[in-house]
C-alpha positions as CSV (number, residue, x, y, z in Angstrom):
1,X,0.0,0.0,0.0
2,X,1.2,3.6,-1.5
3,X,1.0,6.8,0.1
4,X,1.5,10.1,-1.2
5,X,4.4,12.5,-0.5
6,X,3.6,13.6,3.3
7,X,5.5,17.0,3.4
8,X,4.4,20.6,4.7
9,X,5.5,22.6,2.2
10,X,6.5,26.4,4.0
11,X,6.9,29.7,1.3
12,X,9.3,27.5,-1.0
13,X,11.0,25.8,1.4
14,X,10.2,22.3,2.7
15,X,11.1,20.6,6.0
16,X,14.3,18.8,5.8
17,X,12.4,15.7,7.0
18,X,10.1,14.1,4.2
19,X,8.5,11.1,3.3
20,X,9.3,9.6,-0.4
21,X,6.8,8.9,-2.5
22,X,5.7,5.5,-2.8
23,X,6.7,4.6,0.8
24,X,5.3,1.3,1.5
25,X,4.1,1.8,5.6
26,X,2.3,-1.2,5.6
27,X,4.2,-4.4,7.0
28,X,7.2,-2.1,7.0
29,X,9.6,-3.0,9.7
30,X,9.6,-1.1,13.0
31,X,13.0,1.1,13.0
32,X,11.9,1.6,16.9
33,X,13.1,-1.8,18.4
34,X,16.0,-0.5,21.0
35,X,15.6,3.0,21.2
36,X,13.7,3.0,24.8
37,X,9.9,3.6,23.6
38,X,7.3,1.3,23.0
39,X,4.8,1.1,20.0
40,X,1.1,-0.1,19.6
41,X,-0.1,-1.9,16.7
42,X,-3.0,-0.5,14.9
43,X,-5.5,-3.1,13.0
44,X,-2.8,-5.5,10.8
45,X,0.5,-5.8,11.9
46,X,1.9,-2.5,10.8
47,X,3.1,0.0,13.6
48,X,1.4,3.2,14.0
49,X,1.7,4.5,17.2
50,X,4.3,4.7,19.9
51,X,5.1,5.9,23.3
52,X,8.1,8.4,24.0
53,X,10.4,8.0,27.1
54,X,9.8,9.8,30.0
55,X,10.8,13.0,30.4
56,X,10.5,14.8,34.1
57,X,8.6,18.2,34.3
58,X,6.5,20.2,36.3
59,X,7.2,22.9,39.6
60,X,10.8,22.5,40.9
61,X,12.6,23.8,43.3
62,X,16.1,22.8,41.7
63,X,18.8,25.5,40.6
64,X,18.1,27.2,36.8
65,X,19.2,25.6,33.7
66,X,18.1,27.3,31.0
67,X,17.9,25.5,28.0
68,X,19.2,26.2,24.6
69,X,18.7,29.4,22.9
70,X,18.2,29.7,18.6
71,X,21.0,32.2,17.6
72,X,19.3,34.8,15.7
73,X,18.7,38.1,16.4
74,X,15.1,38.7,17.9
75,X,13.9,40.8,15.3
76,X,14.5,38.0,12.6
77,X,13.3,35.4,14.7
78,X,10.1,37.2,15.2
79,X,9.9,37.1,11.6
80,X,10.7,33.6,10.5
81,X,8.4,32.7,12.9
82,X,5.7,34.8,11.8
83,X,6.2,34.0,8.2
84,X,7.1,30.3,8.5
85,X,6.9,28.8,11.8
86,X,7.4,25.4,10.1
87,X,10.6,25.5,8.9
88,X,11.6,27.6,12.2
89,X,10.4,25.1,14.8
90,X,11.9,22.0,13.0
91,X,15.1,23.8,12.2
92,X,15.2,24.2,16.4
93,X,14.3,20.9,17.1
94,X,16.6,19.5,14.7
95,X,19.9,21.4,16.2
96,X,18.6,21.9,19.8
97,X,15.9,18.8,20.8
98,X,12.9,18.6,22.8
99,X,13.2,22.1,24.6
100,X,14.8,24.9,23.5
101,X,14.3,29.3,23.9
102,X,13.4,31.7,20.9
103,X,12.8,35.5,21.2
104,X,9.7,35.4,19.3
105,X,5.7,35.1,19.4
106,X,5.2,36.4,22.7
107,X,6.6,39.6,25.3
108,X,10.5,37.9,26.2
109,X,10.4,35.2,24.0
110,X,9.5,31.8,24.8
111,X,10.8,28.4,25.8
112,X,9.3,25.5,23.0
113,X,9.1,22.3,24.2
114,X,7.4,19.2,22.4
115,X,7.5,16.4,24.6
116,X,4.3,14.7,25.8
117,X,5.5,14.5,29.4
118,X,6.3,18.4,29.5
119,X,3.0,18.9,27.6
120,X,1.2,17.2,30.3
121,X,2.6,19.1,33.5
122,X,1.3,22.6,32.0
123,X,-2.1,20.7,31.1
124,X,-2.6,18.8,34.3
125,X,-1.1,22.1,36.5
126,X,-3.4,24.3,38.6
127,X,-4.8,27.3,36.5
128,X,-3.5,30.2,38.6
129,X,-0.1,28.0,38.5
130,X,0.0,28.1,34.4
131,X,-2.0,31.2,33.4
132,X,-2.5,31.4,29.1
133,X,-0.3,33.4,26.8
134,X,-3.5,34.1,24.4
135,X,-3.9,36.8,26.5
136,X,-0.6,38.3,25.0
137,X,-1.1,36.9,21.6
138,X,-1.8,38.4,18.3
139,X,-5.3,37.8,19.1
140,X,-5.4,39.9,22.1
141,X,-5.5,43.6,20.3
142,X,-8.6,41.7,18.0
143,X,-11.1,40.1,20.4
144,X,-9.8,42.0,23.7
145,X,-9.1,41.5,27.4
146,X,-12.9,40.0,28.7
147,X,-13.4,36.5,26.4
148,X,-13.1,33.3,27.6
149,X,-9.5,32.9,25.3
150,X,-8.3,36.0,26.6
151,X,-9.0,35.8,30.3
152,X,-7.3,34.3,33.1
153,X,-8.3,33.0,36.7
154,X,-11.5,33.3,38.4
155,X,-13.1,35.1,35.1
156,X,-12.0,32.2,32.8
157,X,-13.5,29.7,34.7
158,X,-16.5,31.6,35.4
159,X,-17.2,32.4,31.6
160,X,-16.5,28.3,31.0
161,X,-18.9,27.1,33.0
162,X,-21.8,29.5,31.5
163,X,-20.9,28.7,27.9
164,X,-20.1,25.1,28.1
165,X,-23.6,23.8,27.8
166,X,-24.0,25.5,24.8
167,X,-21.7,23.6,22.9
168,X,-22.5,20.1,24.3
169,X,-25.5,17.5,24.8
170,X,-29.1,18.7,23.5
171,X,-27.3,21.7,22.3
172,X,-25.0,19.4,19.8
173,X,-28.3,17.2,18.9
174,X,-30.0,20.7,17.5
175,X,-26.5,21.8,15.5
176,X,-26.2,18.4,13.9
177,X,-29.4,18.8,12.2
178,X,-28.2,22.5,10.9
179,X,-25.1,21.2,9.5
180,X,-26.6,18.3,7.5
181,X,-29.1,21.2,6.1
182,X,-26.4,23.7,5.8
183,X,-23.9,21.0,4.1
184,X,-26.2,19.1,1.5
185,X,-27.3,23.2,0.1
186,X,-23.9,23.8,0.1
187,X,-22.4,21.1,-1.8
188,X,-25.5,21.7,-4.4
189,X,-23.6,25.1,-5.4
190,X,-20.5,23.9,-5.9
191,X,-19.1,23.9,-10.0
192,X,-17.8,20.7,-11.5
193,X,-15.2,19.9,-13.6
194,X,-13.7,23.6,-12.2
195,X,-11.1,23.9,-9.6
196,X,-11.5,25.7,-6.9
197,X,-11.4,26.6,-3.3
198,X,-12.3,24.5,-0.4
199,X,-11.9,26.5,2.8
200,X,-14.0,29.4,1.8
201,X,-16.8,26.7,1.3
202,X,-16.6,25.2,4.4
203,X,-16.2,28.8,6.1
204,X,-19.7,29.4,4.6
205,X,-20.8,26.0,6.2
206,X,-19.2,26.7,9.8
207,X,-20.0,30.0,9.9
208,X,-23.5,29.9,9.6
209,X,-23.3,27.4,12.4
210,X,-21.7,29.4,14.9
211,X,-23.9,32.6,14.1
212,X,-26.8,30.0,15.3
213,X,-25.3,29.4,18.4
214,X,-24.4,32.6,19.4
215,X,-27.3,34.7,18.2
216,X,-30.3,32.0,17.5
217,X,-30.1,32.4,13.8
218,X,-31.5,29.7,12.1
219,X,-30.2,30.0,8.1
220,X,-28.8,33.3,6.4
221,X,-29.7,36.7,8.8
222,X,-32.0,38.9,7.6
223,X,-31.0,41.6,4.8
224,X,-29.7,44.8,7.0
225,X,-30.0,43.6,10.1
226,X,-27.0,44.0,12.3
227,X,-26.1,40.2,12.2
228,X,-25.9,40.6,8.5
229,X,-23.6,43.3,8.9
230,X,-21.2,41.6,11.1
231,X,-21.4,38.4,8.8
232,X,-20.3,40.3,5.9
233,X,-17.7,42.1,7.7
234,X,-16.2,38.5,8.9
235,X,-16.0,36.7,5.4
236,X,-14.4,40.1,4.2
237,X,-11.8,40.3,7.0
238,X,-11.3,36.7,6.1
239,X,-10.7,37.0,2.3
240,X,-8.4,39.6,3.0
241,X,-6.3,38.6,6.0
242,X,-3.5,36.3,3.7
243,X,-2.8,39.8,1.9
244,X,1.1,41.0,2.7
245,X,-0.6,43.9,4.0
246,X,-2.5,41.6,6.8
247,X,0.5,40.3,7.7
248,X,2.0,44.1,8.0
249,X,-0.4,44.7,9.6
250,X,-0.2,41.7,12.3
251,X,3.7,42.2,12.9
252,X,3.0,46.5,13.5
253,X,0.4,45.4,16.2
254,X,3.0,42.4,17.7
255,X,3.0,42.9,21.2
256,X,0.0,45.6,21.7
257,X,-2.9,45.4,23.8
258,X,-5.4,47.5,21.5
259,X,-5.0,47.4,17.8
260,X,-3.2,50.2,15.2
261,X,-3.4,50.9,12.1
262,X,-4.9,49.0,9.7
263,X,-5.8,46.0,12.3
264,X,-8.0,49.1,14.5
265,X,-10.0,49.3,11.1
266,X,-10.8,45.7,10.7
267,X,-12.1,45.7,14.4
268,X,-14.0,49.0,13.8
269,X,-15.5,46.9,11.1
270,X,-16.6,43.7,13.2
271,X,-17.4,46.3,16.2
272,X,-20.3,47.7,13.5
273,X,-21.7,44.9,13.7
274,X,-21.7,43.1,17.0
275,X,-21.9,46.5,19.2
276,X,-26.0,47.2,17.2
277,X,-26.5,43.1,17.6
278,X,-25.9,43.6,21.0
279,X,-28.2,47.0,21.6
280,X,-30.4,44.9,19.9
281,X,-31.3,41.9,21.7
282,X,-30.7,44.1,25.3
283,X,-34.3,45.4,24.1
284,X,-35.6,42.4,22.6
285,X,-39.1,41.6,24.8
286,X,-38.6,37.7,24.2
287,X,-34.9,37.9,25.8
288,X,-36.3,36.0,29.1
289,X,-37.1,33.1,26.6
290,X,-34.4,32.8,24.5
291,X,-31.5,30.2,24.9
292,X,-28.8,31.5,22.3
293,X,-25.5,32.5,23.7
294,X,-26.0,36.3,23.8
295,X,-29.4,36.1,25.4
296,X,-27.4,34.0,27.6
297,X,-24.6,36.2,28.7
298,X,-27.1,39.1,28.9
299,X,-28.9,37.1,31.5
300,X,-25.9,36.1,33.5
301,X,-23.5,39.0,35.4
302,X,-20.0,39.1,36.7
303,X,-18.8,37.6,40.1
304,X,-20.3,41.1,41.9
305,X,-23.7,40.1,40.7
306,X,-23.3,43.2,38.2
307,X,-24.7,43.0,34.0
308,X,-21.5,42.5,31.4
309,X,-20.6,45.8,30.0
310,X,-21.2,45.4,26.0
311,X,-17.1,45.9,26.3
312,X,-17.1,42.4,27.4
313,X,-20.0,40.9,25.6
314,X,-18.4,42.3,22.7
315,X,-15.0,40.3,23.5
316,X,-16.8,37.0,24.2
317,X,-18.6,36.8,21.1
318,X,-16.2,37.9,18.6
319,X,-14.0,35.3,19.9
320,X,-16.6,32.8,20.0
321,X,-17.6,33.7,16.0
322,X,-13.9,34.1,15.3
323,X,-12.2,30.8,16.5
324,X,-15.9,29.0,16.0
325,X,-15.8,29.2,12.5
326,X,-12.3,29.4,11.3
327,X,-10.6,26.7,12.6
328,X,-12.8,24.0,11.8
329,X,-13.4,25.3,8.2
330,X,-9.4,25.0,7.9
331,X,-9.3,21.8,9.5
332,X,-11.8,20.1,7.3
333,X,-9.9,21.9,4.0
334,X,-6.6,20.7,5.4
335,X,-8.0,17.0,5.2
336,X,-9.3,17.0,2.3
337,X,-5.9,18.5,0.8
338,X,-4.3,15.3,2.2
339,X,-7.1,13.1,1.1
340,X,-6.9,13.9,-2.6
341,X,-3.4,13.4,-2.6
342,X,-3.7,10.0,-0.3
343,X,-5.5,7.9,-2.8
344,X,-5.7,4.9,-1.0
345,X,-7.1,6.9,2.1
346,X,-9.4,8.6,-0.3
347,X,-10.4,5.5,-1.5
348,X,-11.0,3.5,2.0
349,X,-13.0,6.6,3.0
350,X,-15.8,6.9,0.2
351,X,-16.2,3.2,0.7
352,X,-16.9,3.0,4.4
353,X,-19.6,6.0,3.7
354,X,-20.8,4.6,0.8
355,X,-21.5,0.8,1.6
356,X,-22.1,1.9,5.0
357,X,-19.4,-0.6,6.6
358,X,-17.1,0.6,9.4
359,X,-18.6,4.5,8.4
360,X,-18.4,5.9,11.9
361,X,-14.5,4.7,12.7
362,X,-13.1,5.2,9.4
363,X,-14.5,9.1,9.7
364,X,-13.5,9.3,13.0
365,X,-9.6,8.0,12.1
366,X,-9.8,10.5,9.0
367,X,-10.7,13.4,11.2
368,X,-7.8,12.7,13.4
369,X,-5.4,11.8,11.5
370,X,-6.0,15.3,9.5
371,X,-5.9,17.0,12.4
372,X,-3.1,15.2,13.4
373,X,-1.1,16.0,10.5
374,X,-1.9,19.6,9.4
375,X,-3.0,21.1,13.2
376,X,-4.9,24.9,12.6
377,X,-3.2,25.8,15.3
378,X,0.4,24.8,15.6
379,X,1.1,25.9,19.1
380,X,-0.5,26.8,22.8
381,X,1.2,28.1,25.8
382,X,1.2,29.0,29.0
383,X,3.5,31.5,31.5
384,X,4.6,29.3,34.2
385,X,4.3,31.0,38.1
386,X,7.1,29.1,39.4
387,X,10.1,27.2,38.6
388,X,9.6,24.4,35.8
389,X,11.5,21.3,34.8
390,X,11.3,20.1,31.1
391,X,13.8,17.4,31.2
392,X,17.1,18.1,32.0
393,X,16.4,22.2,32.2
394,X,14.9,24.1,35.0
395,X,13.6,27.5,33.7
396,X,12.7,30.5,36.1
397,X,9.3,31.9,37.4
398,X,7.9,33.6,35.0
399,X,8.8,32.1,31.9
400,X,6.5,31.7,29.1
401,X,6.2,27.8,27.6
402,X,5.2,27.3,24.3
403,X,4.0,23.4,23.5
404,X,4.4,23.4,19.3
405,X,1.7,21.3,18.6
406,X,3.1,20.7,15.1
407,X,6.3,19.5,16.6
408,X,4.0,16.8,19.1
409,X,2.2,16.0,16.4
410,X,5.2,14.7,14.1
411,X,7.8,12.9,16.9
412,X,8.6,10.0,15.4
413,X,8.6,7.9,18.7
414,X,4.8,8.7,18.7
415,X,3.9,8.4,15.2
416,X,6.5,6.3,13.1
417,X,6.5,7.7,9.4
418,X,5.1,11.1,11.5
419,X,4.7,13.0,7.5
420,X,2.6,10.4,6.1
421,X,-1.3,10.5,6.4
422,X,-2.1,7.6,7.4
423,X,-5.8,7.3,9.2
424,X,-5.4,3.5,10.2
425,X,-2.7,4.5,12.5
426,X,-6.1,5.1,15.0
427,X,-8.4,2.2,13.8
428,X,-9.0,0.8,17.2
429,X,-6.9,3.4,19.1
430,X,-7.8,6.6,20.9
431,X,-5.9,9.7,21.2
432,X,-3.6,10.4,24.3
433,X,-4.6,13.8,25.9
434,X,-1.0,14.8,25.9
435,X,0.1,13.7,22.1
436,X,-2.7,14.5,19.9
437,X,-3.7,18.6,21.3
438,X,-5.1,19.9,18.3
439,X,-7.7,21.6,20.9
440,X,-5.5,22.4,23.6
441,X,-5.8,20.8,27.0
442,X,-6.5,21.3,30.7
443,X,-9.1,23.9,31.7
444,X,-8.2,25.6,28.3
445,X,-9.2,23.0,26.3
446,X,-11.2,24.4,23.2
447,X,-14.9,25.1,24.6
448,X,-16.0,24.0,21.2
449,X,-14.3,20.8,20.5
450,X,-17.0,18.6,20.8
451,X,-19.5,20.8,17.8
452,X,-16.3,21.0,15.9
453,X,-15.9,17.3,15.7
454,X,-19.4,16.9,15.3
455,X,-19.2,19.8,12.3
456,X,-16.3,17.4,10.7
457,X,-18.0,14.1,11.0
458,X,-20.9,15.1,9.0
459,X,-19.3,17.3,6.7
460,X,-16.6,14.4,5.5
461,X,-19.5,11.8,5.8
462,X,-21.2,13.8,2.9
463,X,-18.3,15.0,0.8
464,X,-17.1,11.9,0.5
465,X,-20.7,10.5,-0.1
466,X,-21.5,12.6,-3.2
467,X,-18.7,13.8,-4.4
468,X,-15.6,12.4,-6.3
469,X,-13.2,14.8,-5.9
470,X,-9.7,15.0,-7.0
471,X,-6.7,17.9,-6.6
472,X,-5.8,20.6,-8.9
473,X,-2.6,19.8,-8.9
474,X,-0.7,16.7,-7.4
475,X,2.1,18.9,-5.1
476,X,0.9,19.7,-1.8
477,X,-0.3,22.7,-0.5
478,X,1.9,24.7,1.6
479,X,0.9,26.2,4.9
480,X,0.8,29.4,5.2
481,X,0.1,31.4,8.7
482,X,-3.1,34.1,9.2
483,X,-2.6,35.4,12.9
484,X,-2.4,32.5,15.4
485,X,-3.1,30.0,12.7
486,X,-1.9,27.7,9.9
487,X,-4.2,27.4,6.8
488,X,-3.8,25.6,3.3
489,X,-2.0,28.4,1.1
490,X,-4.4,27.9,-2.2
491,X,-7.6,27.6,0.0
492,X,-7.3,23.2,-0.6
493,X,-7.9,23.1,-4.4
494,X,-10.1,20.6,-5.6
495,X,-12.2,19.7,-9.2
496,X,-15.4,17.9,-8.9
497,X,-15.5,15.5,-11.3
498,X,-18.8,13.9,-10.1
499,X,-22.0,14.6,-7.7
500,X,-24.7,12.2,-6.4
């Protein structure tokens, strides 16, 4: 069995690790045997996941050792790793290991680590012991200080607690039935024998989702309304944010609290609409009645028993529009980029869906292995309130700890042949808390991980029921990076070449 070429393609670069075409996976001989980790067995006998040593971390009290720093000045680091993180973080690993410091990405720099067992102490830590560093991200001058991503403490775990049943249960039951609505229209639309963009198309899909959930609209908003302004506002932000003047624009506001420049006139945009949708539904007489995730908020109050300002309503649901939509349209275009250039994948998938044998598991393993392979967000942190090992290096109070999902997601003591996609590496096997993170983990775990895996179960599922779909072009797309996130450069190409 064949698999396609498996590497991330950065600007026109490539990692220095690849996978040949043609590499036969299956039956291949474990190259593990010896090297102090173990490996599982997915179904057959080929070997598809594996365990890394241990590594010590967590609090210590133990002198400083600071591990090794990339030698670059800050300024360029900042940019390689704005422009192409990929190449940047491997190029670390690759001379420095597990842990290592750069002087980019965040105030001071940061210390990147990629090893499960350091992953886990900062997920498994007490929340005032491992506050988050979204709150001094590029995302902080854009959706503000009061949202549930931005906050820290008490707040966060207040605004967790109120939002969580919306994205779980009964509330996942009344989505699903959305999405199948919202997918079947959309895939009615789409040209054949034309290439053509995927993400955009699954924006529309995911987007119209997450404007049900946090306003109670149940389709398109109505013409004029202030929904339909902020709508508009979002897919135009959007189309324009992979522009070299976004990214200008996102390195001259690097660091800031409240946006400049061209940045403050993309939130003066989204704040046209959401500031009127929230005047709005204030004065809306069926408020008491309603169950969407504003009417919510406006019913709830702070700690002191006091209404949210619209400051902080405002924060809360851009966030919850902004990461609600975009990452699991990128995830599900990221997929199919791999699957149409993964025939034999492709070819497992549309037959599970279509003869209806092994549908749910064969989805599922497609899903993970996507997100596996091409995370939307390649890396989380946390700033550390007191000393920290991470193997053999103790670094200081204070210190900011980045975990590079991308760089968890290909060790090749957890995933042998880490660059190929292969989704039978999780036929029988779930994902370990602290090795799979494409949602985070601990009490910052992605509030909407359970809708977005529901969103990408139904939207595969139907894909690859009706459509035969095939790449533009057989090279892979290369990643390229909007703000905190890693997307398919070309938008995942495809050309239908049939619809049922």
């Amino acid at each position: 069995m064949h698999y396609a070429r498996g590497v991330i393609l950065q600007g026109r670069s490539m990692l220095r690790v690849v996978v040949p075409v043609d590499i036969n996976i299956i039956g291949a001989p474990a190259r593990h045997a010896g090297s102090g980790y173990r490996c599982g067995r997915g179904a057959g006998t080929a070997v598809y996941l594996c365990e890394a040593p241990a590594s010590p971390a967590g609090p210590e009290e133990a002198a400083v050792l600071e591990p090794p720093a990339i030698g670059l000045p800050g300024w360029l680091q900042t940019l390689r790793f704005s422009q192409r993180q990929i190449e940047f973080v491997f190029a670390a690993r690759e001379e420095h290991g597990d842990v290592f410091r750069m002087k980019a990405g965040i105030r001071g720099g940061a210390v990147v680590i990629c090893h499960p067992d350091h992953v886990r102490s900062l997920f498994t830590a007490e929340p005032e012991q491992v506050p988050t560093l979204t709150a001094e991200s590029p995302l902080r001058p854009i959706v503000g200080p009061s949202s549930v991503l931005t906050a820290n403490g008490a707040a966060h775990l207040r605004q967790r607690k109120l939002l969580l049943p919306s994205f779980h249960g009964e509330a996942i039951d009344h989505y699903s039935e959305m999405i199948e609505r919202a997918t079947e229209a959309e895939i009615d639309r789409w040209p054949i024998g034309q290439p053509f963009p995927l993400a955009p198309r699954m924006q529309a899909i995911t987007l119209q989702v997450i404007m049900a959930g946090v306003f109670g609209i149940d389709g398109r908003p109505v013409s004029g309304s202030a929904e339909e302004r902020l709508v508009r506002a979002i897919k135009q932000l959007t189309a324009a944010s992979t522009s070299p003047m976004a990214k200008v624009a996102e390195l001259a506001n690097h660091g800031r609290a409240e946006p400049v420049g061209l940045m403050r006139r993309g939130v003066q945009m989204l704040d046209r609409g959401v500031y009127p949708a929230i005047a709005a539904r204030r004065a809306a007489p069926d408020l008491a009645e309603r169950s969407d995730i504003l009417s919510v908020l406006l019913k709830s109050g702070t700690e002191s028993g006091e209404a949210l300002s619209d400051q902080e309503l405002r924060d809360e649901l851009l966030t919850l529009l902004l990461a609600g939509f975009e990452t699991t349209a990128n995830s599900l275009a990221w997929t199919w980029e791999r699957l149409v250039r993964t025939p034999d994948a492709h070819e497992r998938l549309r037959e599970a869906v279509r003869t209806g044998e092994e549908t749910h598991k064969t989805v599922e393993a497609t899903i993970l292995e996507g997100m596996r392979s091409r995370p939307v967000i390649p890396i989380v942190g946390r700033r550390v309130a007191a000393r920290w090992r991470l193997g053999e290096y103790v670094v200081p109070a204070g210190s900011a700890i980045s975990a590079s999902i991308l760089l968890v997601h290909h060790r090749e003591d957890l995933y042998p042949e880490p660059f190929a996609f292969v989704p039978e590496r999780w036929i029988g096997r779930k994902p370990s808390s602290y090795e799979w993170i494409p949602f985070g983990g601990g009490t910052r775990r992605c509030l909407g991980a359970t809708l977005a895996m529901a969103e990408q179960r139904i939207v595969l599922a139907a894909m690859a029921r009706r459509l035969d779909l095939v790449a533009d072009r057989p090279e892979a797309e290369r990643a390229q990076h909007r703000n905190v996130t890693m997307i398919p450069a070309r938008g995942a190409r495809v050309i239908v070449r049939g619809r049922r």
